[in-house]
KOLVOSE-571121 format. One record per residue (C-alpha): residue in three letters; y, z, x. Coordinates in steps of 0.001 Angstrom, whole numbers, plus 500000, padded with zeros to 6 digits. Example, Ala and Ser with C-alpha at 12.3 -4.5 7.8 and 13.67 -1.06 7.14 Angstrom:
BEGIN
ALA495500507800512300SER498940507140513670
END
This chain:
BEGIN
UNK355847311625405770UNK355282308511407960UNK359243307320408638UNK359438303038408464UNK361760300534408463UNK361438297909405746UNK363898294875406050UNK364770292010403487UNK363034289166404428UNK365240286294405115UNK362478283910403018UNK359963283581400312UNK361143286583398323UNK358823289577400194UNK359550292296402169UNK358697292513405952UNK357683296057406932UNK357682297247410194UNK356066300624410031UNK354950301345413800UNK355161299185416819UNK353275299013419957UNK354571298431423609UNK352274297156426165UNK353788298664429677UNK355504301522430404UNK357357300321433560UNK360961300550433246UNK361523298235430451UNK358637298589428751UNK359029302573428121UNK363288301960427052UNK362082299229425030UNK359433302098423457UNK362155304441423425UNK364656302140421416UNK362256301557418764UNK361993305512418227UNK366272305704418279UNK365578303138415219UNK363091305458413628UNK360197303565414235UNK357238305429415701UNK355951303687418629UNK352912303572420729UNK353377303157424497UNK350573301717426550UNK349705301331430058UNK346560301324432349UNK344523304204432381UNK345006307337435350UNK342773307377437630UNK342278311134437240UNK342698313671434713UNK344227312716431689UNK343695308847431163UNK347216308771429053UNK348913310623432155UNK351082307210433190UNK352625306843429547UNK353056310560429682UNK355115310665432997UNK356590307558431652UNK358133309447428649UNK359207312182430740UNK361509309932432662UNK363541308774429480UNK364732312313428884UNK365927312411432814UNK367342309430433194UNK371573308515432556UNK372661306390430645UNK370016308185428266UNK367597305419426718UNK366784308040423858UNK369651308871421278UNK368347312562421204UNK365397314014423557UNK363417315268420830UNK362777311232419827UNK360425311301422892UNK357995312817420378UNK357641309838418382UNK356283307788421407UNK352874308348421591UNK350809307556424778UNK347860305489424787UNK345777303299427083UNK343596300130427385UNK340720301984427821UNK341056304019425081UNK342973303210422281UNK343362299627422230UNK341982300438417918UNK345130301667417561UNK347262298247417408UNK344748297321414167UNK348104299529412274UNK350966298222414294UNK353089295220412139UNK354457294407415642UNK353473294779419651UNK355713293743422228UNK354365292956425646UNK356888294076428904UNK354495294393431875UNK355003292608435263UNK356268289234435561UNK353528287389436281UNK351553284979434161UNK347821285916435008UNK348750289243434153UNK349965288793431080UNK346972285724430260UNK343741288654431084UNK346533291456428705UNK346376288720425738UNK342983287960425985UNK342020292050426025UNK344333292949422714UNK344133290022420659UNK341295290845418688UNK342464294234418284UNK345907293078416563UNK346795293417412822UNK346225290430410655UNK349892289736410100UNK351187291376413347UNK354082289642415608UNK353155289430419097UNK356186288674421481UNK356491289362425261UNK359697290983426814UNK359506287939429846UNK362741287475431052UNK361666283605432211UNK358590282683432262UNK357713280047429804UNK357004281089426237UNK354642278104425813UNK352964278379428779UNK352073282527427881UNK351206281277424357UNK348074278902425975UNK346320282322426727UNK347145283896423034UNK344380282574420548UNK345244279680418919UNK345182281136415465UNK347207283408416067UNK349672281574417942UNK351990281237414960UNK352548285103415118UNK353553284390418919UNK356867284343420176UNK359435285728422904UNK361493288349422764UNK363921288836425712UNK365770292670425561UNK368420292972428266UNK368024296036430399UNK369052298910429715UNK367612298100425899UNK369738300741423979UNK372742299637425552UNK372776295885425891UNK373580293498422310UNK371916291226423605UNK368197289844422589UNK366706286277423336UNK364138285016420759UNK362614282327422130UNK359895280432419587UNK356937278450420805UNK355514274883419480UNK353655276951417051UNK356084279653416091UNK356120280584412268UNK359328279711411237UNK359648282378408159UNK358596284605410668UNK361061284222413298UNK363523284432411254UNK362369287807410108UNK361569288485413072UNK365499287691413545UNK367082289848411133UNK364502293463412038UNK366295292792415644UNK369511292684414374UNK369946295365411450UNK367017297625412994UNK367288297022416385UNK371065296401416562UNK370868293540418507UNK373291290518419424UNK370090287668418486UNK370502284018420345UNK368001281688420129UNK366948280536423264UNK364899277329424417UNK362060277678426342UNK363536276526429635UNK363450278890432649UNK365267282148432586UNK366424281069429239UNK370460281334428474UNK371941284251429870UNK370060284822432980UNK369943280897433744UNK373888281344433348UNK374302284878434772UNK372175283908438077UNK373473281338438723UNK376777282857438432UNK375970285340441611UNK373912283100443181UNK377513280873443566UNK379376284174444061UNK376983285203447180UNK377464281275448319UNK381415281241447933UNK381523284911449600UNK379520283826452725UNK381872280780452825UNK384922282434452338UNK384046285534455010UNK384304288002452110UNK382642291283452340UNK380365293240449173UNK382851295341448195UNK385651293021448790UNK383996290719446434UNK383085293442443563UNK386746294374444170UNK387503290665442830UNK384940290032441048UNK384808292706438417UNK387975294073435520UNK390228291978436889UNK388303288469435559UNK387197290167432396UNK383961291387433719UNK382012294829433981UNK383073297249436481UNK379805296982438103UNK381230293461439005UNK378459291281441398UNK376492293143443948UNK376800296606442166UNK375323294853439089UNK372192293478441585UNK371789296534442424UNK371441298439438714UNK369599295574437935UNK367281296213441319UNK367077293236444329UNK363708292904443326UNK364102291788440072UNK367045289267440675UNK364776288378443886UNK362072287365441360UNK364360285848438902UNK366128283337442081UNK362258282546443299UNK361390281599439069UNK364188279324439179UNK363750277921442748UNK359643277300441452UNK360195276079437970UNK363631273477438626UNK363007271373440980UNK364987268262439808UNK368083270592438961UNK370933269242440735UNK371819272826442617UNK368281273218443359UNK369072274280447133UNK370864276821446090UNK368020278588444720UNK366845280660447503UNK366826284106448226UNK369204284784450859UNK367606286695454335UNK370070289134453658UNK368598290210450248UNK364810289496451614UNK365203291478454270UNK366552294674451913UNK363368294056449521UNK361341294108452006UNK362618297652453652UNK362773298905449809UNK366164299057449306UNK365901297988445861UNK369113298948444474UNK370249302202442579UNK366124302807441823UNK365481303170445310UNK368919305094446104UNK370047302379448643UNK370683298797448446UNK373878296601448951UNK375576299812448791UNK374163303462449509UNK375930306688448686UNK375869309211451385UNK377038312861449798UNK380390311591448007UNK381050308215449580UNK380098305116448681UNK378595303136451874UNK378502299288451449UNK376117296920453808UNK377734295103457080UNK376077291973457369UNK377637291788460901UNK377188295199462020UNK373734294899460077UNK374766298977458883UNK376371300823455992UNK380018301396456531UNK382640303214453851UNK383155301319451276UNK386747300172450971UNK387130296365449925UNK390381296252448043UNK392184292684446146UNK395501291257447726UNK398444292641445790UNK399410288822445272UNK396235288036443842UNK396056291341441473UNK399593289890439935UNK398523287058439643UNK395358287833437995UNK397584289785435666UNK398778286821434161UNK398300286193430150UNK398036282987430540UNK394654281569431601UNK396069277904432603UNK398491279707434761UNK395670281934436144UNK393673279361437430UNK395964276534438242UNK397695279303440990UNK394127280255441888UNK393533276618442980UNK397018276366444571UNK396561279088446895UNK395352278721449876UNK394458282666450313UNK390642282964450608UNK390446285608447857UNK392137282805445550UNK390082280010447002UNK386922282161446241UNK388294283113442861UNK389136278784442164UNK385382278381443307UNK382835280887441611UNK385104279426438477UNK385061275566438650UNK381218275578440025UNK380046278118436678UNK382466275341434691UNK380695272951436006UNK376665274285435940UNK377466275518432199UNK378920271621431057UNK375995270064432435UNK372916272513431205UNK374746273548428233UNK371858270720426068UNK369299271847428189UNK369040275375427361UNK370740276539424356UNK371569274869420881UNK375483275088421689UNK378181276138423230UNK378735279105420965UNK375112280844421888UNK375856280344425816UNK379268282138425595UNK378022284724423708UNK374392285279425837UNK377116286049428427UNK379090288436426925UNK376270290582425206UNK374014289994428258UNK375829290395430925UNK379311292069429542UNK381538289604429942UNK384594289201428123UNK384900285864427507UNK382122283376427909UNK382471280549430486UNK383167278023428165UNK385372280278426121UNK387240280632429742UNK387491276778430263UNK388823276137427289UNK391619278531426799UNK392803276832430257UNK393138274007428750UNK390035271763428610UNK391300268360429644UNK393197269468432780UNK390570272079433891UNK388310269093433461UNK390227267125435803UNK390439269430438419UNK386888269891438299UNK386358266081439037UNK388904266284441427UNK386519268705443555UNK383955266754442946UNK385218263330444466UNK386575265838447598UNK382724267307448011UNK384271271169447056UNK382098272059444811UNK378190273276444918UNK376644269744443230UNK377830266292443180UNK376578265503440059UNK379241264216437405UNK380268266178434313UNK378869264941431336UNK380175262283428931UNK381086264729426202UNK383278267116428655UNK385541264285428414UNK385549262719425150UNK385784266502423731UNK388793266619425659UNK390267263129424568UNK389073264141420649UNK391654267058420948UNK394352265738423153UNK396928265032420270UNK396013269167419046UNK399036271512419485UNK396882274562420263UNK395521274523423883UNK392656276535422251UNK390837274149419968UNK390579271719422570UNK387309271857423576UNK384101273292422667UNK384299275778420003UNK386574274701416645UNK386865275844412955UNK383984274022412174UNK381757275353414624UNK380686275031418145UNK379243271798419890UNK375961270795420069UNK375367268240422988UNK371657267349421536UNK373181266275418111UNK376938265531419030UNK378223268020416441UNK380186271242415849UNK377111273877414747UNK378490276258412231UNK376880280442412420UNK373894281144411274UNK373194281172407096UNK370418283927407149UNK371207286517404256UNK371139288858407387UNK374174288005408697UNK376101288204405314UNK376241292292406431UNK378428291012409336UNK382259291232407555UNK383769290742410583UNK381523289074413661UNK382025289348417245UNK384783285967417535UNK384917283356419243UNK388586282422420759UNK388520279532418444UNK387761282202415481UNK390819283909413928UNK390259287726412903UNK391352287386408964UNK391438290972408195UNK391791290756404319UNK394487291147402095UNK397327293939402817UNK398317296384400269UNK400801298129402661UNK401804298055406001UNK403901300643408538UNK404202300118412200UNK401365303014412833UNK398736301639409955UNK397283298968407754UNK395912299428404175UNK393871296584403341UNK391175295052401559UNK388690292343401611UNK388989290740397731UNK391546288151396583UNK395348288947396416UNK395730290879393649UNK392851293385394135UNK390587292009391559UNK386711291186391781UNK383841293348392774UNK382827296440393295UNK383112296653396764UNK386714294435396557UNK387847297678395065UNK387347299474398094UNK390483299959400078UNK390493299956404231UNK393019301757406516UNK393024300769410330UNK394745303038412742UNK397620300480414858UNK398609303345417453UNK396975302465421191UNK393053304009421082UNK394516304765417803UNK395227308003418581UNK397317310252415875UNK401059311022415649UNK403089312177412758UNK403396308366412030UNK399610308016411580UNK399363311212409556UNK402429309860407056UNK400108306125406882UNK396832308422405932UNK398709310524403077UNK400251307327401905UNK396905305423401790UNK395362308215400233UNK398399308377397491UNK397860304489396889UNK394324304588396806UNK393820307445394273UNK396003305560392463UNK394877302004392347UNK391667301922394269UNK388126303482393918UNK387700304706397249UNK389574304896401153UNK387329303359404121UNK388856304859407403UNK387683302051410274UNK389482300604413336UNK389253296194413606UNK388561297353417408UNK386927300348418969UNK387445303061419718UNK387344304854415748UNK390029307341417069UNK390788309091420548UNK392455312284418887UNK395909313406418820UNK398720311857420316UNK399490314515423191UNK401918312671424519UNK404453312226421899UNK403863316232421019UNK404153317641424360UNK407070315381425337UNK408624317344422811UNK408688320485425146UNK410121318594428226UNK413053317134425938UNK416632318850426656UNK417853318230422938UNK418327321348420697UNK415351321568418426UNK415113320174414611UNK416838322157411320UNK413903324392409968UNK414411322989407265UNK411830320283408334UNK409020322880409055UNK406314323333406489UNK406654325926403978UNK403588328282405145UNK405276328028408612UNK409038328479408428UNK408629332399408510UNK406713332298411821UNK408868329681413450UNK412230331240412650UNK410925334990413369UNK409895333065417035UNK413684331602417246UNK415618335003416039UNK413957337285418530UNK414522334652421805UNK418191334698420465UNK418724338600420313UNK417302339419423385UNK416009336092425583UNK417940333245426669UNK418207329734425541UNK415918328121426927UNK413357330483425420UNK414924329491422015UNK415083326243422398UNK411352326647423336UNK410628328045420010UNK412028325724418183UNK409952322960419894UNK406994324877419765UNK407634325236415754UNK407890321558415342UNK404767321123417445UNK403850323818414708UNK404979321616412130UNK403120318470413441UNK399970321179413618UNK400247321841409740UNK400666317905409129UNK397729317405410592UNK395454320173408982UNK397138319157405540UNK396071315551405912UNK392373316622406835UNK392828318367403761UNK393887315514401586UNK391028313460403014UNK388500316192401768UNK390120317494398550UNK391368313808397312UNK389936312273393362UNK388379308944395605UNK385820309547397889UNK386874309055401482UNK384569307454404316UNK384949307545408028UNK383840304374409563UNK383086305248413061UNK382295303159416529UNK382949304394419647UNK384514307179420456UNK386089309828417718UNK387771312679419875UNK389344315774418787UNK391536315115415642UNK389437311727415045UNK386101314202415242UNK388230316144412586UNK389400313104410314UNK385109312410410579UNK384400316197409649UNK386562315852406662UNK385611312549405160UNK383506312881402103UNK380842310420404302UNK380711309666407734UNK379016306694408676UNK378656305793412518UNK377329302899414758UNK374186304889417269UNK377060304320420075UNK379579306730418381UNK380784309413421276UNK381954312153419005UNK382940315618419632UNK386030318690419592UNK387453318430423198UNK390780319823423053UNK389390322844425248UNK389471320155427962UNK392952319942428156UNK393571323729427601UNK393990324064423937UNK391686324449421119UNK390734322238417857UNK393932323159415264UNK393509320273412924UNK390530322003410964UNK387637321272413361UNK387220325052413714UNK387921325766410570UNK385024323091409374UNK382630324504411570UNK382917328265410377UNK382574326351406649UNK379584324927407953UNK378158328017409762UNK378483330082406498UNK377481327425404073UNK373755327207405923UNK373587330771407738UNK370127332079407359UNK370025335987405515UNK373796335441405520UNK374528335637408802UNK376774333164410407UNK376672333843413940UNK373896332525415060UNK375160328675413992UNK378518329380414934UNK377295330655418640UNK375515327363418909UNK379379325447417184UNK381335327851419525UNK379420326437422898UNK379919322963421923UNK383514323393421435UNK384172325708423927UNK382730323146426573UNK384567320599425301UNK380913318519424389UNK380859315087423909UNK377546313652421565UNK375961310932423561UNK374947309115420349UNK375525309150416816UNK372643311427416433UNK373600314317419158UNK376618314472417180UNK374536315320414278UNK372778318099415991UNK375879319763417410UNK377308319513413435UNK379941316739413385UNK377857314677411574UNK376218315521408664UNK371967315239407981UNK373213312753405189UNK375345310412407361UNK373968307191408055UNK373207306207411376UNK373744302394411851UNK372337300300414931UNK374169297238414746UNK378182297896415075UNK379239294389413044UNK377458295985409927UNK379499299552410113UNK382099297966407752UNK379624296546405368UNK377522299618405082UNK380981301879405055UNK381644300252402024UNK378499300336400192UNK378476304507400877UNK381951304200399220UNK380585301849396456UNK377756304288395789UNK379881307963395822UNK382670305686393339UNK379445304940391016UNK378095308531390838UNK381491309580389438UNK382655311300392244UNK384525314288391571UNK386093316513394984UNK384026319401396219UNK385924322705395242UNK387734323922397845UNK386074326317400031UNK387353330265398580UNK383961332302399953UNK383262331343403545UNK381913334645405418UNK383166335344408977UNK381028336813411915UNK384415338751412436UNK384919341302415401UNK381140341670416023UNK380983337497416677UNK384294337848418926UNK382502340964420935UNK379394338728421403UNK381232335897422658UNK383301337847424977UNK380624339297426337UNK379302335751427949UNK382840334961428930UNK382886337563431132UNK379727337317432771UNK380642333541432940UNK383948334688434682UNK382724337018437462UNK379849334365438250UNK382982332148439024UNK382043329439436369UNK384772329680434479UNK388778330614435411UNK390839333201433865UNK392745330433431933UNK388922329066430770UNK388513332869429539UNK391880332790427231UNK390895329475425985UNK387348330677425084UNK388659333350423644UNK390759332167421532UNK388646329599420299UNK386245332623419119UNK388653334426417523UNK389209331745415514UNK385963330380414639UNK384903333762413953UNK387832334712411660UNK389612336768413416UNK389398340555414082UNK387992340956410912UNK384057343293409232UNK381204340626409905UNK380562339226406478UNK383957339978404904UNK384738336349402275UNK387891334569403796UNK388933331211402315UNK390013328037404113UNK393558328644404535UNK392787331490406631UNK391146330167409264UNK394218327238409144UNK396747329725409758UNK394427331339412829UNK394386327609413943UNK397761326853414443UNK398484330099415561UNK395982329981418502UNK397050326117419112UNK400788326789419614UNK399915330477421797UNK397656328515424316UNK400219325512424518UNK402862327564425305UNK401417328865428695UNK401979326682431661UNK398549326169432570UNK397413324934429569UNK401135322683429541UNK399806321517433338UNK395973320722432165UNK397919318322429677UNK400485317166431536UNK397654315856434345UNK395421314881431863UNK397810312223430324UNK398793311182434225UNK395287310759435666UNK392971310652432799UNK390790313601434327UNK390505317008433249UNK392276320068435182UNK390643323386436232UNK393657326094436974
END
């Protein structure tokens, strides 16, 4: 069965279908563009020219092998690859006749793409879109060599490299553009294709890169003026403004010299009047390292070139690679620490270090180039802030920047640099910088003064505030990415704790729709990981909504959905000197244990072992909490859904497990990792994954699933999508996979909606789950060791491994004997509180919570 997309049109009341796609070019965007329509489930052919020997398809093919080598993977699972298919000009050209639409993404260059056009156009569908990938050349101008009937099929389409990974996507119309079909066209990119959609004028290099370039081109300028080296630069230029890691140069070099050599030259050819014109060169320095080759990471040398484990950056004056090792002034990290953005820049501009003089400068210039293009290029202010921050992974925008400094006085200082010939162009700001600026003076907060407001964000061209776009598309969008002028409104509370929220998005009082009756519990604990104080918020919203409410939504306002347990209130429970808790706080199924553990260090031990038993029982405790509430969130009368972005780690992977319905953005990291901190998964991860192994064993026989289970965990494996996770079992087959992260809520709540409907009723509880038992440990042992005298693992790796065996597989028990789920609990917490109390697993944690890297002892 052929899989397809179909999509709501936004218009006329019919459907727009987008059963297979073509790609013309499988250079490097071209085949991740190919390979991001197949992570959406669209098959996809791939074209390029022709080999000239053997196999004619033999470029596509080579192409397609690249994807599955390449990190950060463009394909959510290898096996996607299969759904590209190769083709070539020659050959198959019939082939787009059945494609609804073909996106062109070969070389920049206009002829190119004018003899491509003329070759497929007859060969395209009768209602196919046609839009090319350029990232500047003019849409009109391509659209001259597209036939003018078909013209109103024609537009741009602008994916930001790498495609899986970036938000953002210019569509860029021409004269003739099809309106109903753009905005189609609109909403396919952004439910299908996930995407972050601005539309773009046809100007050159559209928003983001017009913006973005400019943005290094003044960085390279300000650096040469300043005497500031690569590195010292990236060092600057990079976390500490709100920007990438990757900062300046190390971005031009992902991005590859060539390209951003290509992009400067468009700009320098196609903007001649532009008052920084001059600036639009490529510098020697970056000629001269084209030239040679050194493209950037795709070459394996560039600005910077690693050499075995160090990181070499490029001398200028030496004209040779030396260490890397550009650091920021400790004055100028503080001050960059600052909350306070007025504060930020006004000390910037007061002091007279070069790093803050350089900092003052790339800032007031991209002020400056933004205020006066801002008409020019993009319908307002709202689509150039966020081009920037889905293009180029910014934080803020530049205008968003400017404004939360405080518009007027930034403003002035601006004009003040102008008049004193400091900045890059003497050309004045416009009119409406300052009568923006005026309009809000009397406003008490700093932040509406400016460009964006309630109402919307300004349009120069009109002289208005623009409100978001009205297409039904974006009505899946609860909760959009914000603007600084846009307060998050997160519903109406039903209860509140210092560790959770329980909310929902109808009226006070709870009444309305369907989907009003859905109740919402966000996580408030930092990368929401889970305490005891978490756990008591989850049994109380699950209490509430089984009571009052028709189903529980589990989703965080902000990535990530959960980073696990909170190791560092449990373990600082072993390093405290008080005397532990009365057993009387211990859960019932574990007072026996704990208080057998306590008697026996008193007869013939010491205190300090005693007192260690009694922490490890309340560690025991907090274990039991935590398997109970995984419980409740399977076994409760509403149906539960896990709302996941991000990254769900060890007990979050476990609260996912045991939702009734998982439902995850494609960038959801998900996995069991507790091995990587010397301990195992006790809050029912193992248990759910012998359930799981049993449930769909083959001639009854569990092993072979839970070998497969056992590796992942064992290795501590995190999925690298949303569907990974599916194939190492912490998703389910039924769990929808959703591209577009500011619909998760939306489509959390329809799942919930749709299990309320059906008259949910809780699965039974699990009473017949059949163990691989002693045979299943044997097996697993058995690889340990070999894995042990090969020196791949260490002795500690061994306990932990098998442990994690013994419990998956049941224990020491006859392969196929029935167990039920409480079983493999109690062999949970067991093995959980026997590997935390050895001192290497206590030192893996301990340095994991210190450095944030895993220990091998």
């Amino acid at each position: 069965m052929k899989k397809w997309i179909e999509l709501e049109a936004t218009l006329n009341n019919r459907k727009f279908i987008v059963r297979k796609a073509a790609v013309l070019g499988a250079g490097v965007m071209g085949a991740q563009i190919a390979a991001h329509l197949v992570n959406a489930n669209i098959e996809t052919l791939l074209f390029e020219l022709p080999a000239e020997q053997g196999n004619l398809n033999a470029n596509v093919i080579k192409a397609v092998e690249n994807l599955k080598k390449q990190d950060p993977a463009p394909l959510s699972i290898a096996t996607k690859a299969a759904s590209i298919q190769p083709a070539n000009y020659d050959q198959n050209l019939e082939l787009l006749r059945d494609c609804d639409i073909v996106i062109e993404a070969i070389a920049e260059r206009m002829d190119w793409k004018s003899e491509l056009y003329k070759k497929v156009a007859p060969h395209l569908g009768e209602d196919a879109i046609f839009a090319s990938n350029t990232s500047g050349l003019s849409i009109n101008e391509l659209a001259k060599s597209f036939p003018e009937n078909l013209r109103h099929r024609f537009c741009g389409i602008h994916f930001f490299n790498p495609p899986r990974y970036m938000h953002l996507a210019e569509l860029i119309p021409c004269k003739e553009s099809d309106a109903a079909m753009l905005d189609d066209l609109e909403a396919f990119l952004v439910t299908c294709l996930g995407k972050g959609v601005i539309r773009a004028k046809d100007t050159p290099n559209f928003i983001a890169n017009r913006i973005g370039v400019f943005s290094m081109l003044a960085t390279m300028h300000h650096a040469h003026e300043f005497g500031l080296g690569f590195d010292v630069v990236d060092a600057l230029t990079g976390t500490l403004i709100g920007r990438p890691k990757s900062a300046t140069f190390r971005t031009a070099d992902v991005v590859g010299l060539d390209v951003l050599a290509h992009v400067i030259a468009t700009m320098r050819d196609t903007l001649p009047e532009d008052p920084w014109h001059r600036y639009y060169a490529v510098p020697d320095w970056l000629q001269a390292l084209v030239d040679k080759g050194a493209l950037g990471q795709k070459a394996r040398r560039g600005i910077y070139r690693k050499m075995g484990k160090e990181i070499h950056v490029l001398d200028l004056a030496k004209g040779e690679y030396i260490l890397s090792a550009g650091t920021t002034e400790d004055d100028i990290k503080e001050l960059l620490k600052r909350k306070n953005l007025a504060d930020q820049l006004g000390a910037l501009r007061a002091n007279p270090h070069p790093q803050a003089q350089f900092l003052w400068s790339i800032f007031r210039d991209l002020f400056h180039y933004s205020a006066v293009h801002l008409g020019a290029i993009a319908d307002n202010a709202r689509d150039l802030d966020l081009s920037m921050r889905w293009g180029f992974g910014w934080n803020q925008g530049p205008l968003e920047i400017w404004q939360a400094a405080g518009w007027s006085e930034i403003a002035g200082w601006i004009n003040e640099d102008i008049a004193a010939g400091k900045s890059m162009s003497a050309v004045s700001l416009p009119e409406w910088v300052q009568e923006l600026g005026q309009s809000a003076s009397q406003a008490v907060d700093i932040s509406i003064q400016g460009v964006h407001r309630k109402q919307g964000s300004y349009a120069p061209s009109s002289n208005t505030f623009r409100p978001r776009s009205a297409l039904p598309v974006y009505r899946r969008q609860l909760f959009p990415d914000r603007l600084l002028s846009e307060r998050a409104q997160y519903g109406t509370t039903i209860f509140e704790t210092d560790a959770v929220r329980m909310w929902h998005t109808g009226e006070p009082g709870g009444n309305g729709s369907a989907d009003d009756r859905i109740a919402i519990l966000s996580f408030k604990s930092k990368m929401h990981t889970i305490g005891s104080d978490v756990l008591d918020g989850v049994q109380q919203a699950i209490d509430e909504a089984e009571r009052n409410w028709r189903a529980l939504v589990i989703w965080q306002t902000e990535p990530p959905f959960s980073a696990g347990a909170n190791l560092q209130k449990a373990t600082a429970r072993l390093k405290s000197d008080e005397p532990p808790s009365a057993f009387s706080v211990l859960a019932k199924k574990i007072r026996k244990t704990a208080q057998s553990a306590v008697l026996k260090a008193a007869r013939g031990l010491n205190l300090a072992d005693a007192l260690m038993a009694g922490k490890l029982a309340e560690i025991e405790a907090m274990v039991a909490q935590f398997q109970q509430t995984s419980q409740d969130l399977r076994y409760s009368m509403i149906p539960t859904v896990a709302a996941v972005d991000g990254l769900a780690l060890g007990g979050g992977c476990e609260f996912v497990m045991h939702c009734d319905r998982a439902v995850a953005t494609m960038e959801s990291y998900i996995g069991l990792v507790e091995a990587g901190v010397g301990l195992l998964p006790a809050g029912g991860g193992c248990k759910e994954l012998a359930l799981r192994a049993s449930r769909d064993a083959k001639d009854g026989d569990p092993f072979p699933l839970l070998k497969n289970y056992f590796q992942s965990v064992a290795t501590a494996q995190l999925s690298k999508s949303a569907e990974q996770a599916k194939e190492l079992g912490y998703l389910r087959t039924a769990d929808p996979v959703v591209m577009n992260r500011y619909e998760l809520l939306y489509v959390a709540k329809a799942q919930a909606v749709a299990l309320a409907e059906a008259g949910y009723r809780p699965p039974l509880k699990a009473r017949n789950i059949s163990v691989a038992g002693s045979t299943g440990i044997a097996n697993i042992k058995g690889m340990l060791v070999n894995m042990r005298e090969g020196n791949f693992i260490s002795d500690h790796d061994y306990l932990i491994g098998t442990k994690i065996a013994h419990v998956m597989c049941g224990g020491e028990l006859t392969p196929g004997s029935v167990v039920d789920e409480d079983w493999f609990l109690e062999l949970e917490r067991a093995a959980f509180i026997e590997l935390l109390a050895t001192e290497k697993t206590q030192a893996r944690v301990e340095h994991t919570l210190k450095t944030g890297k895993p220990l091998r002892n």
